[in-house]
C-alpha positions in Angstrom: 0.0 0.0 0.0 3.0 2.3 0.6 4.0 1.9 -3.1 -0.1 3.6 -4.1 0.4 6.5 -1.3 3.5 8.1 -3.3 1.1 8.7 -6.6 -1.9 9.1 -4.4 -1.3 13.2 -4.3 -1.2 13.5 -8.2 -4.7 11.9 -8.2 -6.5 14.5 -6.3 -10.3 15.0 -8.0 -10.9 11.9 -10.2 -11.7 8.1 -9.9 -9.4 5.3 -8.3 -10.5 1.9 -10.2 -9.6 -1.2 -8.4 -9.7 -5.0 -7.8 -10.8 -6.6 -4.5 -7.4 -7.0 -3.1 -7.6 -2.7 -2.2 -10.6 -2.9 -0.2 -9.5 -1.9 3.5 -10.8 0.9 5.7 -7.7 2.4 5.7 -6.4 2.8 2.2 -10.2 4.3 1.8 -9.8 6.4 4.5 -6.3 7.6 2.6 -8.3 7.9 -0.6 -11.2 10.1 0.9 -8.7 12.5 2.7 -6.6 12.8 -0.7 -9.8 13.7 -2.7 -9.8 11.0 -4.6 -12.9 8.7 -5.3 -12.6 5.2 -5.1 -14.7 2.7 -7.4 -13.8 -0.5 -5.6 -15.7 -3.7 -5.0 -16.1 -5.0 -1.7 -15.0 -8.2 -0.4 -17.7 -10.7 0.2 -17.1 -11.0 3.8 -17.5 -7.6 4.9 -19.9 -6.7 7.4 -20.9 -3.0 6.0 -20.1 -3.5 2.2 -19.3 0.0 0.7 -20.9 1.1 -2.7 -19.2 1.0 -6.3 -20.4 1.6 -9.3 -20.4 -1.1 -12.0 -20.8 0.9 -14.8 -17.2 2.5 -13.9 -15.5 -0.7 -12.9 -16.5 -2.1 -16.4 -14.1 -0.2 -17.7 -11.1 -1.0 -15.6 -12.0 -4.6 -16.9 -11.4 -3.2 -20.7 -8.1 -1.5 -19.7 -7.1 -5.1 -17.7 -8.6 -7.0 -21.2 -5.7 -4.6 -23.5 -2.9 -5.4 -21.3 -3.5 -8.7 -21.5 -3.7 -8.5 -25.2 -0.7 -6.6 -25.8 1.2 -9.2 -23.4 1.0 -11.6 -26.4 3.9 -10.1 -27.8 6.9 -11.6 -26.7 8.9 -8.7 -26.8 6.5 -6.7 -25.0 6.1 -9.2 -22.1 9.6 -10.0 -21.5 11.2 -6.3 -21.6 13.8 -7.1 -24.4 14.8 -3.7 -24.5 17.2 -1.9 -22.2 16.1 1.8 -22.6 12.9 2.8 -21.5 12.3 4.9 -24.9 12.7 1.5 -26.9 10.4 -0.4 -24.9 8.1 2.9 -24.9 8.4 2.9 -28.8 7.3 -0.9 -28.9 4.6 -0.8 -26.5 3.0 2.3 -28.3 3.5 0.0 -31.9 2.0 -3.0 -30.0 -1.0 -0.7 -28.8 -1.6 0.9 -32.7 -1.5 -2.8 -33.9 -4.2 -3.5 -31.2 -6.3 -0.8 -32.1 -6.1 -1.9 -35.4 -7.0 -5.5 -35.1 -10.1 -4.8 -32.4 -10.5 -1.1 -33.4 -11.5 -0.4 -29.1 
């Protein structure tokens, strides 16, 4: 969770999409006194289960959907490339041949 709380300030005013595995009090609590919203289903044993809206978390499933998709490519998935503006250039390519093909 420590790792989430360094971008957390950069995220003030808009919507926090995530899986199960977020849902606790505190990281909410974090959330609510950053300003930032958080669209995340609750775990099935919670006592009080907080509200989400599925409409919104639909879509985190389209962005998880393209990264699986793009982690096809070999190249992609492994990290061939030493410099981050190679592997940048090839994961933009990999992403126009994607739109391409499923035209999302």
């Amino acid at each position: 969770m420590l790792a989430c709380a360094l971008f957390l300030p950069s995220l003030r005013d808009c919507w926090l999409l995530a899986d199960r595995g977020f849902d606790a009090d505190d990281f909410r609590q974090t959330l609510d006194d950053q300003g930032v919203r958080a669209c995340i289903p609750p775990r099935s044993g919670r006592r009080w289960p907080s509200r989400f809206s599925r409409r919104l978390y639909r879509q985190r499933h389209t962005v998880e959907n393209f990264f699986a998709r793009i982690k096809r490519y070999r190249r992609i998935a492994t990290r061939y490339e030493k410099l981050a503006n190679h592997y940048l250039g090839f994961l933009l390519l990999t992403a126009v041949l994607d739109w391409l093909k499923f035209g999302v």
